[in-house]
N, C-alpha and C positions, 0 to 999 in steps of 0.2 A: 746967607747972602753970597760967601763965596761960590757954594756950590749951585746957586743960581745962574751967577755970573760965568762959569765953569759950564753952566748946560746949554744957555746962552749961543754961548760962544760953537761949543759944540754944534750944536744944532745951525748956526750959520754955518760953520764948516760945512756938514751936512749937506745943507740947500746949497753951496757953493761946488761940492764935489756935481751932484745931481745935474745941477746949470752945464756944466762943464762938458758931463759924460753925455748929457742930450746935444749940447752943440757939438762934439766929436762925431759925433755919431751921424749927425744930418751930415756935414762937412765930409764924410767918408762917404754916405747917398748920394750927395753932390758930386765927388768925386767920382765913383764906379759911377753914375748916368751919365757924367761928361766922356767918360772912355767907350762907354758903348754908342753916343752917339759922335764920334770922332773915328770909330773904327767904322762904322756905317758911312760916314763920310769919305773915306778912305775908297770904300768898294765904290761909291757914288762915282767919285773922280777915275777911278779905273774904266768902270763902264763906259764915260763919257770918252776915256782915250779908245775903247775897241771900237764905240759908235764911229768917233770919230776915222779909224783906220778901216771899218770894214766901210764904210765910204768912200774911200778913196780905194781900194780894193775893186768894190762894184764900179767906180766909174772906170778902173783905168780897165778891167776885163771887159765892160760891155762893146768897146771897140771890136775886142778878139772874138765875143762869141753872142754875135747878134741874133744870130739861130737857137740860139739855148736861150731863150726869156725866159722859162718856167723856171729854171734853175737859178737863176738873178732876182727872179719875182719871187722866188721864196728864201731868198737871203735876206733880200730888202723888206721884207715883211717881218722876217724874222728880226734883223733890226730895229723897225718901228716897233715891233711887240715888245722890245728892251727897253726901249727909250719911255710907252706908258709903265712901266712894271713901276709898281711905287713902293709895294710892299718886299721883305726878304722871300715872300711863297712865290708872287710873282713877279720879280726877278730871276729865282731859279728856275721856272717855268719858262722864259723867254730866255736864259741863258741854254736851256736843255736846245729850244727849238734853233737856235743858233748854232750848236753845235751839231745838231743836226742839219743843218743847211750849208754850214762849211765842210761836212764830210762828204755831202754830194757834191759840190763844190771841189774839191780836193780829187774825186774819184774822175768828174771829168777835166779837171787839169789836167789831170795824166794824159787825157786822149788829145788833145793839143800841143804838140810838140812848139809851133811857134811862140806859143804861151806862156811855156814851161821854161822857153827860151830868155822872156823878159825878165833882166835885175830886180825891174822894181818889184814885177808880178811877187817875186820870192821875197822879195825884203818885208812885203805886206804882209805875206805868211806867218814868216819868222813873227813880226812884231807883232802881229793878231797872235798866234800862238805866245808869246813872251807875256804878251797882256795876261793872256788865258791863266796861267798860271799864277801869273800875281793877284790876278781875282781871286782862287782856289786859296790861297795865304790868307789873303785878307779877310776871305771870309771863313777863317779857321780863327781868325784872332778876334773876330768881330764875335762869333759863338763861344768865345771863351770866357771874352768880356763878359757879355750877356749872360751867360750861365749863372759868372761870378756877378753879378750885378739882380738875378732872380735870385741865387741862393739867399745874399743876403737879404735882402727884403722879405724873405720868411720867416726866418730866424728868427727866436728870441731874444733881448725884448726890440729887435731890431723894424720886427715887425709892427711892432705898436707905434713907431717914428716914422714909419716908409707910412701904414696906410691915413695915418694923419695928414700927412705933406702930398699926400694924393699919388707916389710912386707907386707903378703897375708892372706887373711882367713884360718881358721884351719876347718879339718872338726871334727863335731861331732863323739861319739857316736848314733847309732840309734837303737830301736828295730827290728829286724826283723820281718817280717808280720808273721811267727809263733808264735814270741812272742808277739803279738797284736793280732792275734784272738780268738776268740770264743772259750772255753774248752768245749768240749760235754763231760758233766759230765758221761751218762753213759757209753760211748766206754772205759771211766777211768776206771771204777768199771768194765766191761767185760774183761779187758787188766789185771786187777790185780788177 
């Protein structure tokens, strides 16, 4: 009888441990998917501040160089192509083309001395560039998350919790193959 009441009891331990270690374990899934979508949110709000400044960028230059449209028209496109990007593949894709549209941008800055001349024209710069690099952050911490956020969901028996409760991989950040190739340094120095 004793050792009934002895196995009993055991055995609810048991089931009570089991309970426990399954709630920890979603509540840490819970967890790591609130940081990956909080760090995603993170680049969202960033994006929203460069849309916002290479805005006011294009309006306050179209004054200065009303003869350069093509070079405005593929800023501003390249803008709109950030603004639909929904995914991390295409955001990197419309971030590439953006930086490629302020480098032509920047190359003929140069050839406008009055341009070059205006406060604001430079302060938009600066804080287009400042943004730029807090995105590059962001999106270092948001692939971290996410990495650790895939790892676990593989794992054992972590994976028997995640594909129950319906948890999927995140995708990365990636470079685009423009920004993985080769720099021919002199077409640089010809282009400037």
């Amino acid at each position: 009888m004793v050792l009934e009441i002895i196995g009993g009891f055991v055995a609810i331990v048991l089931v009570v441990l089991a309970v426990a270690y399954v709630i920890s374990m979603y509540n840490q899934l819970v967890r790591l998917n609130r940081r990956v979508d909080q760090a995603k949110q993170n680049i969202d709000v960033l994006l929203k501040r460069r849309q916002d400044e290479l805005t006011k960028l294009i309006d306050a230059t179209r004054e200065f160089m009303e003869h350069e449209e093509e070079l405005l028209s593929a800023l501003t496109e390249a803008r709109e192509r950030a603004e639909q990007a929904r995914t991390p593949t295409e955001q990197a894709s419309a971030d590439q083309a953006i930086r490629d549209a302020l480098a032509g941008f920047r190359a003929r800055f140069e050839a406008y001395p009055e341009l070059r001349s205006q406060t604001n024209m430079l302060q938009f710069q600066e804080r287009i560039s400042d943004v730029e690099s807090q995105i590059a952050d962001r999106r270092e911490f948001y692939n971290e998350a996410a990495t650790r956020y895939n790892t676990r969901i593989k794992q054992f028996p972590w994976v028997i919790v995640a594909k129950q409760l319906g948890y999927t991989e995140r995708e990365l950040f990636t470079a685009t193959d423009e920004e993985t190739a080769d720099i021919d340094i002199s077409e640089q120095f010809a282009a400037a």
